[in-house]
Each structure stands twice: as C-alpha cells, then as structure tokens.
C-alpha positions in Angstrom: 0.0 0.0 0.0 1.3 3.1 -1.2 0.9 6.2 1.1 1.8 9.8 0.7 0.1 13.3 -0.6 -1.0 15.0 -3.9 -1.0 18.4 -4.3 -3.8 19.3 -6.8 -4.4 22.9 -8.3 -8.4 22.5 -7.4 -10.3 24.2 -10.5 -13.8 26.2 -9.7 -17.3 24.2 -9.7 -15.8 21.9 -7.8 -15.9 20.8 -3.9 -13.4 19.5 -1.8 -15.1 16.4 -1.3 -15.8 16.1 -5.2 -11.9 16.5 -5.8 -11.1 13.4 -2.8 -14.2 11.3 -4.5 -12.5 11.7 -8.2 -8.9 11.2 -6.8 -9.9 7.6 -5.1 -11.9 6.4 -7.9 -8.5 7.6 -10.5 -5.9 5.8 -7.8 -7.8 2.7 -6.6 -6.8 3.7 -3.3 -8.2 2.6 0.2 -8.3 6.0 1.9 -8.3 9.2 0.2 -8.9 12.9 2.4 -7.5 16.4 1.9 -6.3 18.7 4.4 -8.0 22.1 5.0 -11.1 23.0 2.5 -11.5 25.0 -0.1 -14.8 26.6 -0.9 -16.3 24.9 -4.4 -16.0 28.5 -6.4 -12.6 28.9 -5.0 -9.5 27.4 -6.5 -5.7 26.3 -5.8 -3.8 24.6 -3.5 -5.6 21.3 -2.3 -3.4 18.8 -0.4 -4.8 15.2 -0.7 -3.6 12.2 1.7 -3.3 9.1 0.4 -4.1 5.8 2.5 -2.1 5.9 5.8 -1.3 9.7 4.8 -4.6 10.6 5.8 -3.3 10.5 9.5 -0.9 13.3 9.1 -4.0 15.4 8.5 -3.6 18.0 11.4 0.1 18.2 10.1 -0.8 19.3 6.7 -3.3 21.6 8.0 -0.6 23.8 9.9 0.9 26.4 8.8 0.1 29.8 7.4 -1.7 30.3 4.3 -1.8 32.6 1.2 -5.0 33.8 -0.8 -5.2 35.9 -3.7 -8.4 37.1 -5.8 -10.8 40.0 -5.8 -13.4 41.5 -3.4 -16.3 43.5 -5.1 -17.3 46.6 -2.4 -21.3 47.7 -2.4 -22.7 44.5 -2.2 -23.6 42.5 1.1 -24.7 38.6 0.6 -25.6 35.9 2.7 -22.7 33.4 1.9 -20.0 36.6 2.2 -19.0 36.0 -1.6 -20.7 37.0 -4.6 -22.5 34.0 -5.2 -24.7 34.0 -2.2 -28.1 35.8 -2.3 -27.5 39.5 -2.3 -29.1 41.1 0.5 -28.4 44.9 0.1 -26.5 47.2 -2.6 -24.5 50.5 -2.3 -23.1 52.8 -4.7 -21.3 54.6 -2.3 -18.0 52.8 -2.7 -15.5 54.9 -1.0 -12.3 56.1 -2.7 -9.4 53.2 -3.2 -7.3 55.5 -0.5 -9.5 54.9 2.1 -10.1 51.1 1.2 -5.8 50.7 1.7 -6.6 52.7 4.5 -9.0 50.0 6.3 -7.3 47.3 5.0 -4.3 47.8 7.0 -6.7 47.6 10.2 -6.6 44.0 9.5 -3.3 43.2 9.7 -2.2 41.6 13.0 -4.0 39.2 15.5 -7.8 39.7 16.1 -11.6 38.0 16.3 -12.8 37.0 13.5 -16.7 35.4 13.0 -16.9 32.4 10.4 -18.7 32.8 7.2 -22.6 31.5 8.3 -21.9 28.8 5.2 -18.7 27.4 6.7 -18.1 23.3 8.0 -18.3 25.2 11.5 -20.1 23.0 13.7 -22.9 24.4 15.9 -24.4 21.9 18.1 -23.1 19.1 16.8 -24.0 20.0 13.3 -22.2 22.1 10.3 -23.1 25.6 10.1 -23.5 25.5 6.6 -26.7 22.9 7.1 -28.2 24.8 9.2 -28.1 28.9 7.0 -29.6 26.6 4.0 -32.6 25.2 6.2 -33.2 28.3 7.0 -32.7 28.1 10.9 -31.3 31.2 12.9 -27.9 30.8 14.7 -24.9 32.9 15.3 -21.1 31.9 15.4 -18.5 32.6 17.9 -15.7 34.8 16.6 -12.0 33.0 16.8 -9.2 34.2 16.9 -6.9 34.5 13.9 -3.8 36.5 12.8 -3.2 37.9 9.4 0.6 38.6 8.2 0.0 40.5 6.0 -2.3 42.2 3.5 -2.4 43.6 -0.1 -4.7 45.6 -1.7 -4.3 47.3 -5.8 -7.2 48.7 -7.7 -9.2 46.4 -9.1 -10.8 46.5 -12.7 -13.3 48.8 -11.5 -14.4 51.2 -9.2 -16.6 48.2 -6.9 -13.1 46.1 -6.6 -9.9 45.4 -5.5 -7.0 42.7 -5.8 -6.0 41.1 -2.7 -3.3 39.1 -1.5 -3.1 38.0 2.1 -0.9 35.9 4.6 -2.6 34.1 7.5 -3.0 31.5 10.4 -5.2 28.3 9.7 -8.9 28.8 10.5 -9.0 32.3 8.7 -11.6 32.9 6.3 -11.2 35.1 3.5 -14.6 35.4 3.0 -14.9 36.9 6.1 -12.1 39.2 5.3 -14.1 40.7 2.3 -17.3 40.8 4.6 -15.7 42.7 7.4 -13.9 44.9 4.8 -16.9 46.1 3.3 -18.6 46.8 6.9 -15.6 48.9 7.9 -16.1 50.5 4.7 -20.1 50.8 5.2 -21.2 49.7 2.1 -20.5 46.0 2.2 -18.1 43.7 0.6 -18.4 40.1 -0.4 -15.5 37.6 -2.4 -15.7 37.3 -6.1 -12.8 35.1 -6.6 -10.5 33.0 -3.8 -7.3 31.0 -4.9 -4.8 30.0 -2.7 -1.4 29.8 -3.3 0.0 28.2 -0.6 -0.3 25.9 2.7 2.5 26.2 4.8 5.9 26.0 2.9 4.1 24.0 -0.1 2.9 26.0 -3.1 0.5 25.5 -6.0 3.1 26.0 -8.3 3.6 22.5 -10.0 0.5 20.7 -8.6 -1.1 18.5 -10.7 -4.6 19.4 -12.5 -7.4 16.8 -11.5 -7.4 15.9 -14.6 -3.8 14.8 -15.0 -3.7 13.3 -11.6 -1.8 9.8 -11.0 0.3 7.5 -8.7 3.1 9.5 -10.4 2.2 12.9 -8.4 2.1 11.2 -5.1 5.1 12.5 -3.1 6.0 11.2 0.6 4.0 12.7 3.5 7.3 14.0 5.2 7.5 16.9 2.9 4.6 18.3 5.1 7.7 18.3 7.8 10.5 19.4 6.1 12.5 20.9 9.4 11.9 17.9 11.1 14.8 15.0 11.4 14.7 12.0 8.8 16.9 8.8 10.6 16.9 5.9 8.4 17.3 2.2 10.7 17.8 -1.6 10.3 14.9 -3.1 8.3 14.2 -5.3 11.4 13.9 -2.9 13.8 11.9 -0.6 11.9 9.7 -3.1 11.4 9.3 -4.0 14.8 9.0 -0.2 16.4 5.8 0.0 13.6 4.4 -3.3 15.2 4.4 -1.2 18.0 7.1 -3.0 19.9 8.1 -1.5 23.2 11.0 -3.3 23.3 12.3 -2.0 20.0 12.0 1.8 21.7 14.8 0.8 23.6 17.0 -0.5 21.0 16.1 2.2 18.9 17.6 4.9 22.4 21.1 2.9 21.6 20.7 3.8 18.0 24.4 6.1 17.0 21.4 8.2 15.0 19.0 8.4 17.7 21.6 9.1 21.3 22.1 12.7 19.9 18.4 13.1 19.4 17.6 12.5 23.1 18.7 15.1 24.3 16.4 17.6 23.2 12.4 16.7 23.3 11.1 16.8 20.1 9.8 14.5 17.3 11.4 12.8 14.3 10.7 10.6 11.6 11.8 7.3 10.5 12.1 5.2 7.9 14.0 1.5 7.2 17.2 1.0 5.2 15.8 0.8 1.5 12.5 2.0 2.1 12.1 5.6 0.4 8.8 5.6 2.1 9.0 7.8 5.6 7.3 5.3 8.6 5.9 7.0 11.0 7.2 9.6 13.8 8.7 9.1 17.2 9.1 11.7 19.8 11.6 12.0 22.6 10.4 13.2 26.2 11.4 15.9 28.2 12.9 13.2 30.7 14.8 12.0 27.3 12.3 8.8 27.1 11.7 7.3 23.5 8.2 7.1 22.8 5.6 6.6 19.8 4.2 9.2 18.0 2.9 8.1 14.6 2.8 5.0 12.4 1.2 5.1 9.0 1.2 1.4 8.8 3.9 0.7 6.2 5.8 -1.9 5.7 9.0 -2.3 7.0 10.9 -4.1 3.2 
C-alpha cells in the first residue's frame, strides 16, 4: 500500500469532497482525504492524503496560508461571496485610499466570526446545514492572525485585488465581509485561490485531470525541518508493530543518542524504504516514545 500526498491545483465548480471522490476512484486507493477545504468557487492549492497519509491530517493543515483574488465593495450577501443571495447594494464605494486605509486595520492578530456557510459546527452539526434550512444561529468569533495584507485597484471602481498571509482557521470570505462593513457599504469575495499551505505552493501541482500515482510524493515533505533517521529493516519493522522493546533498542541507535537530548519528534524510515514510517518523539525526561505510524511496511 502506497501512502503519501498530492498536491492538486483545485479548478472552480468543484468541492473538496468532489476532488477526494475523483482522486480515489482515479488511484484505486483505500483511503483518500484532503487537508483544509477550499470553498467549491474557490481554486488552488488542495493537499490530498493518500491511504495511511490521511493521518498526518492536522500536520498538513498547519501552517500559514496565502489567498489571492478579488473583493467586489457595495454588495452585502448571505454566503460573504458573490455568489450567495444579495441582500443589500451600495453605490457609495468609498475612494481606493481609504479602502488601503482599512485594510491595514486587518493586519495583526484579532476576532474573526466564520462565514454562516462554513463546515463550523454548531451543536453538533455544520453551520452551513443549518443557513440553508433556514434556521437562525450565530457563530462565535475566533481568533486569527493575518501577516499581511495587499490591496491594488481592481478593474473597476466596486473592486480590489487582494493578497493575504494568515493563520489556519481564517476565512477570506470573512475578510471581504468585514472589509466592506468597515467600509459601510458592504463587501463580499468574487474570486478566492490559494497559493500556498505552509511552505508548499500551487506551483507544480497537478490538475485533476492529470492526476496519478506519479504525483504522489512522501508525506514527510509536510515536515520538512523535522529529522529524517533511516534504521535496520528489522527494527523498523518491529517499532511499527508497536514493539516497546524495539524503543529501547532504537535509544542505543548512533542516529538516535544525539536526538535524546532535546524533546522533540522525528521521523523514520527503514534502510531501503524511500517511504518515511511514522514519527517518534523523545520526552522531556529524554524517554523514547511513539508518536505516529502510518502502517507501512518495514521491506
């Protein structure tokens, strides 16, 4: 079993879930999920997990990320982006000057309330759900940080292009919303693409059409800072049967005695196996423990 991620450029019309449907049916594989969702009109980045990669989810979900597109002012809808049902107009957009102006108020760490149409959960169920039955509910804000924050004129007076840095969790829908209330004449997204998740970029993902075993890559590039030790075949293979023994025989590995003494994680893999294991972490009291195993074989 073959395990690892896929970066895919995702194209508009389609969900997240569409895109992890089509990539299991095209690979035959077992397990198929993506790592943070993008919004069916929006495009770029979408990192898919493969089989036993599907466990380094919360991994590939850190990290900041980078959006680019266009807000349209003097227009508030119901979804935050243009495609929602409009619920009032303005055409008292104010001048771009004062639109750089505001947008620098959202640079830095602050409260942010998800879109009413995001996989938020509200009592148990996803907000989304519940704004298209129709029920009334409101969102907690959460806290997110934005690096940092373009704005240029857009093609016309309404819009702008954006490019902005930020923290997981941050909705860029939101971003055009809020804009366009600090503006006071509303704001919604017209077009969302992100560029990148972390340190991984869109640049050279594969299309979902020309998507294949060939554009899976191993799960540790999602890691790349972290420590890579290669052991015995045996001894891999018995730390990912979950061997306490092995821990110990790992502690006397001439790879592994520098790691312990710093806490901290670090991946392994067995001689000849390309494919990175799992993870191990070391304690602060310098004890060898498990941390991750994606199942592999050890040869």
């Amino acid at each position: 079993m073959r395990n690892g991620i896929i970066l895919i450029d995702k194209p508009s019309g389609v969900t997240s879930a569409g895109v992890v449907a089509r990539v299991k049916r095209l690979l035959g594989a077992s397990r198929v999920g993506h790592a943070g969702t993008l919004d069916p009109d929006a495009t770029g980045l979408l990192i898919i997990l493969v089989n036993g990669a599907t466990r380094v989810a919360s991994y590939a979900a850190d990290g900041s990320k980078v959006y680019s597109g266009t807000f349209t002012f003097g227009i508030r809808t119901s979804t935050d982006d243009v495609f929602g049902e409009i619920l009032t107009t303005s055409d008292e957009i104010p001048a771009f000057a004062e639109i750089e102006r505001q947008a620098r108020r959202f640079v830095g760490e602050f409260d942010q309330v998800p879109p009413k149409v995001s996989a938020v959960k509200v009592g148990g169920k996803r907000a989304h759900k519940l704004q298209r039955g129709g029920l009334e509910f409101e969102l907690e804000p959460r806290r997110v940080t934005v690096h940092s924050f373009e704005v240029k004129p857009g093609e016309s007076a309404d819009t702008v292009k954006y490019r902005v840095s930020c923290s997981p969790g941050f909705y860029v829908r939101a971003l055009a919303r809020d804009m366009g209330e600090a503006l006071g004449c509303g704001g919604a997204a017209a077009a969302i693409r992100r560029e990148k998740s972390g340190h991984l970029g869109v640049e050279g993902a594969a299309t979902l059409e020309a998507v294949g075993w060939e554009s899976l890559q191993d799960w540790s590039v999602l890691l790349p800072e972290v420590p890579r030790i290669e052991l015995p075949v045996a001894l891999a293979a018995s730390i990912h049967n979950g061997q306490r023994s092995s821990l110990r025989e790992a502690a006397r590995h001439p790879a592994i005695v520098p790691l312990l003494r710093t806490p901290g994680v670090f991946l392994y893999t067995s001689q000849g196996n390309p494919e990175t294991m799992g993870i191990l972490a070391v304690s602060p009291d310098g004890q060898l423990q498990f941390e991750l195993n994606l199942g592999l074989k050890a040869a």
